[in-house]
C-alpha positions in Angstrom: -22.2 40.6 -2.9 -18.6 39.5 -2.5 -18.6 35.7 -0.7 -16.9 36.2 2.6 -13.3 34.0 3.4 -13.3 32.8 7.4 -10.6 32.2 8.4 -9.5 29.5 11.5 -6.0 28.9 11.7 -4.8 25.9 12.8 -1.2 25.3 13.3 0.1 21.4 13.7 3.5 19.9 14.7 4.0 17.9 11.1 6.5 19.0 8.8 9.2 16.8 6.1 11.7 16.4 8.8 9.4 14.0 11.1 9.5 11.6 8.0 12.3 9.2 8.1 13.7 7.3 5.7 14.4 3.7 6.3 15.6 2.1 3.5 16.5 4.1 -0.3 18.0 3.3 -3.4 15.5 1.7 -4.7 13.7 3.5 -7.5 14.4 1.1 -10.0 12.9 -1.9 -8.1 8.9 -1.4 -8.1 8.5 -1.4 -4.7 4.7 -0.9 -3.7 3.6 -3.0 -0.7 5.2 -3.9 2.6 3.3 -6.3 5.4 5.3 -7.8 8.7 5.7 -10.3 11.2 7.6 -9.9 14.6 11.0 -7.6 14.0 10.6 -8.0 10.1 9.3 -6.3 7.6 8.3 -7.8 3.8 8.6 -6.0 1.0 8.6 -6.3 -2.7 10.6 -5.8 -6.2 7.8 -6.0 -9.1 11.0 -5.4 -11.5 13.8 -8.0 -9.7 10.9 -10.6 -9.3 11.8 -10.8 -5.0 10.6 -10.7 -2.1 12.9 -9.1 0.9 12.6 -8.6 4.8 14.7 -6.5 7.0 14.6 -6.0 10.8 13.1 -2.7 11.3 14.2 -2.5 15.3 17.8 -2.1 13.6 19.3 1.5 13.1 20.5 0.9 9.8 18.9 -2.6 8.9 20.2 -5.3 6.1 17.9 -6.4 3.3 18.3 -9.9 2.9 16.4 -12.2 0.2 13.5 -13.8 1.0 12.5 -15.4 -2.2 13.3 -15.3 -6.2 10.3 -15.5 -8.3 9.6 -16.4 -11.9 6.7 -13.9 -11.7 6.4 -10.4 -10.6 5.6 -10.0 -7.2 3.0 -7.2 -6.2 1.2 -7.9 -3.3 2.2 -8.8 0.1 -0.1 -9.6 3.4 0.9 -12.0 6.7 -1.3 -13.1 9.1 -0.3 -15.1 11.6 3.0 -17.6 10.6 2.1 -17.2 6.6 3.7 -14.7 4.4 1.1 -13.9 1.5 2.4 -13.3 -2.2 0.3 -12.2 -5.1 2.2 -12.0 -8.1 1.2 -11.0 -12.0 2.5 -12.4 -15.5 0.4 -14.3 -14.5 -1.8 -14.0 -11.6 -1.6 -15.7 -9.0 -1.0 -16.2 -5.1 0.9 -18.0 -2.8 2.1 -18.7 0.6 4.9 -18.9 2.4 5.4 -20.7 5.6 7.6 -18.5 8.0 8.5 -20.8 10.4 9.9 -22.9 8.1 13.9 -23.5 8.2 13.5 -23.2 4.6 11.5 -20.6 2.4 9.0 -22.3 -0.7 5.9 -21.5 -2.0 2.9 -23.4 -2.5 -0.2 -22.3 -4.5 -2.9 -20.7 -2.7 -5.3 -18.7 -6.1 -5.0 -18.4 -9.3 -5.7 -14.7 -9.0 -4.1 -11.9 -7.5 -4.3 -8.6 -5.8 -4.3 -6.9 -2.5 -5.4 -9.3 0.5 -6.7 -9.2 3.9 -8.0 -12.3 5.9 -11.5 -12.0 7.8 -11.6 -16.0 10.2 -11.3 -18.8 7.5 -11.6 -17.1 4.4 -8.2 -14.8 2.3 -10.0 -11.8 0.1 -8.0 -10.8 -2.7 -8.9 -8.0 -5.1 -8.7 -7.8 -8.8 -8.6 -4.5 -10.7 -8.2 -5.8 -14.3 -11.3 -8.4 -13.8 -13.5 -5.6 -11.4 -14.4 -7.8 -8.7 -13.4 -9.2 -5.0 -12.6 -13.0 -4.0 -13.3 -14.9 -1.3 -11.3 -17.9 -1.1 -11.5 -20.5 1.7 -8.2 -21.9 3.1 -9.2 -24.8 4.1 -10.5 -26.1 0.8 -8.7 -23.3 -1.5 -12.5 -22.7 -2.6 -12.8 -19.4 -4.7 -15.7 -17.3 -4.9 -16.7 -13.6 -5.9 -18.2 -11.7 -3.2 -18.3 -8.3 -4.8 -18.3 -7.4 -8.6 -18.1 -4.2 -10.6 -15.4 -2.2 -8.0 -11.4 -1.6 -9.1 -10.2 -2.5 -5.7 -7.0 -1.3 -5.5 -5.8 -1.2 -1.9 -6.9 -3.0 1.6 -7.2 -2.9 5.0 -9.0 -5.0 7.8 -10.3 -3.2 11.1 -12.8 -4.9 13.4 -13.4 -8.1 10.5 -14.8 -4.7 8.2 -12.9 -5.2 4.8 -11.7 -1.7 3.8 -10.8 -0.9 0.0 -9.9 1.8 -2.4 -11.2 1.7 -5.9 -8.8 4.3 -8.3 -11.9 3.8 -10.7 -14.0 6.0 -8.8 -11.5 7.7 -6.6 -13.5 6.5 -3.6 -13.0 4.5 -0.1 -15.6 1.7 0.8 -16.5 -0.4 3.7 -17.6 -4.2 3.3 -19.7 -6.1 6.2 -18.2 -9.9 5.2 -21.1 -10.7 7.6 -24.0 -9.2 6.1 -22.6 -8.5 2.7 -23.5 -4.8 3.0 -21.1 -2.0 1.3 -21.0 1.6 2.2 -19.3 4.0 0.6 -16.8 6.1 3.2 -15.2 8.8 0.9 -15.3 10.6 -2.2 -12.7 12.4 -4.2 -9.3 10.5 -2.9 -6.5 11.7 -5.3 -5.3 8.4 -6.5 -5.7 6.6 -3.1 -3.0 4.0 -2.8 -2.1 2.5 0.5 -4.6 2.5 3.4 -4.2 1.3 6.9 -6.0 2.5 10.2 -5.7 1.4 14.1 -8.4 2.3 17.0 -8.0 6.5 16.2 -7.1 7.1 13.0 -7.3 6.2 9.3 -4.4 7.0 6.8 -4.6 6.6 3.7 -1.6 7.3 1.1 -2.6 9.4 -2.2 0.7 8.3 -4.5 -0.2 11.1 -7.5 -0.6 14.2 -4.7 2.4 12.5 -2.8 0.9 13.0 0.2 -0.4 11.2 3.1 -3.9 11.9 4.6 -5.6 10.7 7.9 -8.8 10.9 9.4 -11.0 10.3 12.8 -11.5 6.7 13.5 -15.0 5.7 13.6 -16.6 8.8 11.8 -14.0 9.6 9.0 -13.6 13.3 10.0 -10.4 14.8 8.2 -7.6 15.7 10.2 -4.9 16.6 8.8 -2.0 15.6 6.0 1.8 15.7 5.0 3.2 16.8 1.6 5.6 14.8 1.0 8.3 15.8 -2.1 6.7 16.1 -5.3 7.1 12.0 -7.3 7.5 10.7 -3.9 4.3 8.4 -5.2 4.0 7.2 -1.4 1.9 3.5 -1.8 1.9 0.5 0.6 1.7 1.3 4.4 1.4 -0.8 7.9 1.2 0.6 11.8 3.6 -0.7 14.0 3.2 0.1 17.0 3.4 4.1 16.8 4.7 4.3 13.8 3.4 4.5 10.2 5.9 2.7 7.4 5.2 4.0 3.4 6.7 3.1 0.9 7.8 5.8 -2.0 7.5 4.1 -5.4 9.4 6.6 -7.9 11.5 7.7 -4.6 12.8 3.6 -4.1 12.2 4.2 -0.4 11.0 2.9 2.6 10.1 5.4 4.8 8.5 6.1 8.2 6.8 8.7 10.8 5.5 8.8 14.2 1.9 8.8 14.3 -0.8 9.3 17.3 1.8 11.5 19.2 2.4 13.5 16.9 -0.8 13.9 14.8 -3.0 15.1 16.8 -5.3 18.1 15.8 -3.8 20.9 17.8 -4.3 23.8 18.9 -5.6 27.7 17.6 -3.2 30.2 16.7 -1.9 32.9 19.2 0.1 35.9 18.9 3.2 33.8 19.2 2.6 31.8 16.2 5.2 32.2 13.7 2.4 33.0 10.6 -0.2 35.4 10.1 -3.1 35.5 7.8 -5.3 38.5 7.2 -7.9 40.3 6.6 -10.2 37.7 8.3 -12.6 37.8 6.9 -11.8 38.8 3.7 -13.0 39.2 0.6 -11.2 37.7 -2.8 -7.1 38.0 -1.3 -6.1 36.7 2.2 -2.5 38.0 3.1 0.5 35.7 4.3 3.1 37.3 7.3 5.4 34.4 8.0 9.2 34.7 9.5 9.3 31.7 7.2 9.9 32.6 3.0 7.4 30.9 1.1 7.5 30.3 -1.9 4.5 28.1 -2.7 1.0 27.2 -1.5 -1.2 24.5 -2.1 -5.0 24.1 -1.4 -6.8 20.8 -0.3 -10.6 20.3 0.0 -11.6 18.3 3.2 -11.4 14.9 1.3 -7.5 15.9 0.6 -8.1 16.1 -3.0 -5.7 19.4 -4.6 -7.2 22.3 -5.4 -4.8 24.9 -6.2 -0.6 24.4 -6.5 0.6 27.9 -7.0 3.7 29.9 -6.1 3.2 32.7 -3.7 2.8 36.2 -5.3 4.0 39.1 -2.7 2.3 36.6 0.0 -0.9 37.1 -1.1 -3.2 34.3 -1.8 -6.7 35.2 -4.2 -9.5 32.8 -3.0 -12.3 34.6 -4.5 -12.9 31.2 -7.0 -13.0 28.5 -4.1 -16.7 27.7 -3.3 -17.9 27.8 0.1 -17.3 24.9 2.7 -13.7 24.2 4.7 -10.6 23.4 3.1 -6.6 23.1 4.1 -4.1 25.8 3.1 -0.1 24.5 2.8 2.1 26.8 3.0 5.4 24.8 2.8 5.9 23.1 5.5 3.5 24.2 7.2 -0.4 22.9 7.6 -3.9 25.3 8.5 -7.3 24.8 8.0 -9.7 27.8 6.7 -13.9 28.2 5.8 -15.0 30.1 3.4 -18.5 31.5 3.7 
């Protein structure tokens, strides 16, 4: 017997013109990571060895210098009055003291990675050495808390350190507290920069160039943008109702609304603008659009690409996906289906 595609469609309000780009020409400057502090926004230049800030409230902001190192900058976090550097070649961290009248850096570790800070204590990951540190900033104290993970991303949300490991293509949770780890999800496609507020969690996956988000506390998949293919979208922050990416191969900075906009939304009537059938169907669903399509692409629930085809007489064959629930691109355009 023939599996069985239901279908649910799902039509939401994203699409690429909802993405803004902030700041661009910079492909050839290794940007990754941005962080900020009141109107400003941090960024970095892994190739020009800086550090640069621009005032996002400003239409069309100016990038001004921050700080020139002898190192190559990679890894930005501020919390409170103290801009956060991690830098390679080689590793190590500092701090700068923003309310200085003059920028300088003063040691902090002498490793590097991404950081968040839970009360006292700065955690930094290390990917080359497999392992997290904890290092005290009162006494500059190092210590490993977790070894044997990649970590290659993080974010902090109710003193939980969040992390990304490329290693095993997975997103954990660590309890600084109790010391307990949980794994969160599975099957991330290269997950890159992560960031979450009291509703949602995105999370940035630079080799799909496209950015996921999920339910905040239970980690339910909601929904995703494609962005242009070699976008590589990486570091991320919230501000305020916004969500600020950086696009590594791109050179920008870019940025969407969030919350508003992202919502799941509602079923499809008969004045949506695409039609799928037979539902349900067996091996070939059909495509009716006043839209042409050219291409589809299929996601699993985790975000994690399937299939990256080109439409053929806007048909779509399915009769190799397994069962279970998975997203169906078509362009611009984002809907959720089951197969049974």
């Amino acid at each position: 017997m023939k599996t069985k595609l239901l279908l649910l469609l799902l039509l939401t309000n994203f699409v690429y013109s909802q993405v803004t780009d902030v700041l661009t020409n910079y492909s050839s400057a290794g940007i990754s990571n941005l962080t900020y502090k009141d109107n400003f926004i941090y960024f970095n230049s892994y190739v020009e060895k800086k550090i640069y800030r621009f005032d996002y409230t400003q239409t069309n902001p100016t990038v001004e210098l921050v700080y020139q190192f002898s190192e190559n900058p990679n890894f930005v976090f501020v919390k409170n009055d103290i801009l956060y550097v991690g830098v390679e070649n080689p590793y190590r961290t500092y701090k700068i003291e923003l309310d200085s009248d003059n920028f300088y850096t003063t040691p902090v570790a002498n490793v590097a990675g991404p950081m968040v800070q839970i009360n006292d204590d700065l955690y930094i990951g290390q990917y080359a050495a497999s392992k997290i540190v904890k290092v005290n900033l009162t006494t500059l104290q190092q210590s490993d808390v977790l070894v044997g993970y990649k970590p290659n991303f993080f974010t902090v949300y109710n003193n939980k350190l969040f992390f990304t490991s490329n290693y095993t293509n997975a997103l954990y949770k660590y309890d600084a507290s109790t010391g307990n780890l949980d794994t969160v999800l599975n099957n991330l496609n290269y997950a890159s920069g992560i960031v979450m507020n009291d509703t949602s969690f995105y999370i940035c996956e630079s080799s799909a160039s496209s950015i996921s988000w999920y339910t905040n506390p239970d980690f339910q998949f909601e929904s995703m943008v494609q962005l242009p293919a070699n976008s590589w979208p990486n570091g991320s922050i919230i501000i305020d109702n916004e969500l600020f990416f950086v696009q590594t191969i791109a050179g920008k900075i870019s940025k969407m609304t969030i919350n508003t906009t992202l919502s799941t939304t509602h079923f499809a009537n008969q004045g949506s603008k695409i039609m799928i059938y037979p539902n349900p169907s067996s091996d070939t669903i059909n495509v009716e659009s006043l839209y042409a399509l050219d291409t589809y692409q299929i996601y699993d629930m985790q975000g994690k690409l399937i299939e990256n085809k080109e439409m053929n007489n806007n048909s779509i064959n399915i009769s190799n996906l397994s069962k279970g629930k998975y997203i169906l691109a078509l362009d611009k355009m984002r809907h959720s289906f089951i197969k049974n």
